[in-house]
N, C-alpha and C positions, 0 to 999 in steps of 0.2 A: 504494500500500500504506500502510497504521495506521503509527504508529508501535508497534506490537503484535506484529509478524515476530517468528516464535521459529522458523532453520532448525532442524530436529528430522534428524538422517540415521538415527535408528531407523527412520523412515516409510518408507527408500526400497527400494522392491522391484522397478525395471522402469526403463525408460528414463524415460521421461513422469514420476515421479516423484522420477529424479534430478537432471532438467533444472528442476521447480520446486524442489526444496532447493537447488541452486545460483543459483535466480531468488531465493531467499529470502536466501539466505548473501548476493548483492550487495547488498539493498538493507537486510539487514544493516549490511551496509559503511559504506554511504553515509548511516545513520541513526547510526552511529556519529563519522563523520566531520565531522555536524552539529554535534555535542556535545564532540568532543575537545578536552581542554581542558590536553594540555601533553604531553610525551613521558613521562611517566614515570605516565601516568590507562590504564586500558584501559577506555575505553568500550563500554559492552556489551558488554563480555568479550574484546574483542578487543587480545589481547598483541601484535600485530604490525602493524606500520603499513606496509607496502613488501611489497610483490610477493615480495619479493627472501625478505624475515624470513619472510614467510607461507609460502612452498614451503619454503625451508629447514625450519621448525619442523614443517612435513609429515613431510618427511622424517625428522626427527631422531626424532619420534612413532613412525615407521613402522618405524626402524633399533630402538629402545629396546622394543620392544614386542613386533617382530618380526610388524608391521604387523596390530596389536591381539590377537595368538591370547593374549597373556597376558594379557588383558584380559579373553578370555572371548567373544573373537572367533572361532569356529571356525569349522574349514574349510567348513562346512556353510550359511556366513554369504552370502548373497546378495553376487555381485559387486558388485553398483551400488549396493547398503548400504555394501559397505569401500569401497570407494571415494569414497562419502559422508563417511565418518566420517573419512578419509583430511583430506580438506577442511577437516572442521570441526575437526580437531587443530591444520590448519597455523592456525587461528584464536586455538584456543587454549593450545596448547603453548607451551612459552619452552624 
């Protein structure tokens, strides 16, 4: 993959298209982790550096938000969308 990866989880509507936004989110990662350049930079947006920070700040997105419906997430929102976006919160949440 470019250095050009933009995970997008608006796109994701079906399995096949969850499985590459999460193909895209790692090498997100790992185009990030090229570049990182101290603990306090978030390269390419990404606020969380550990497994550990990344699901937490899912989570805390998911708790705060009431796992996006106040965002404009409603019910009617594709499972494997929220679920997507689920992801890219723990990215970029703090």
């Amino acid at each position: 993959m470019s250095g050009n990866v933009n995970p997008d989880p608006t796109v994701v509507h079906d399995e096949a298209s969850f499985l590459a936004f999460v193909a895209d989110l790692v090498e997100d990662r790992r185009l990030a982790n090229e570049m990182d350049g101290g603990p306090t930079d978030a390269p390419r947006g990404w606020q969380n550096d550990t497994i550990e920070h990344f699901l937490e700040s899912a989570v805390r997105w998911a708790q705060d938000s009431n796992f996006g419906r106040s965002q404009g997430l409603t019910e009617n929102v594709n499972a494997w969308m929220r679920l997507a976006v689920f992801l890219y919160c723990g990215k970029i949440y703090e």
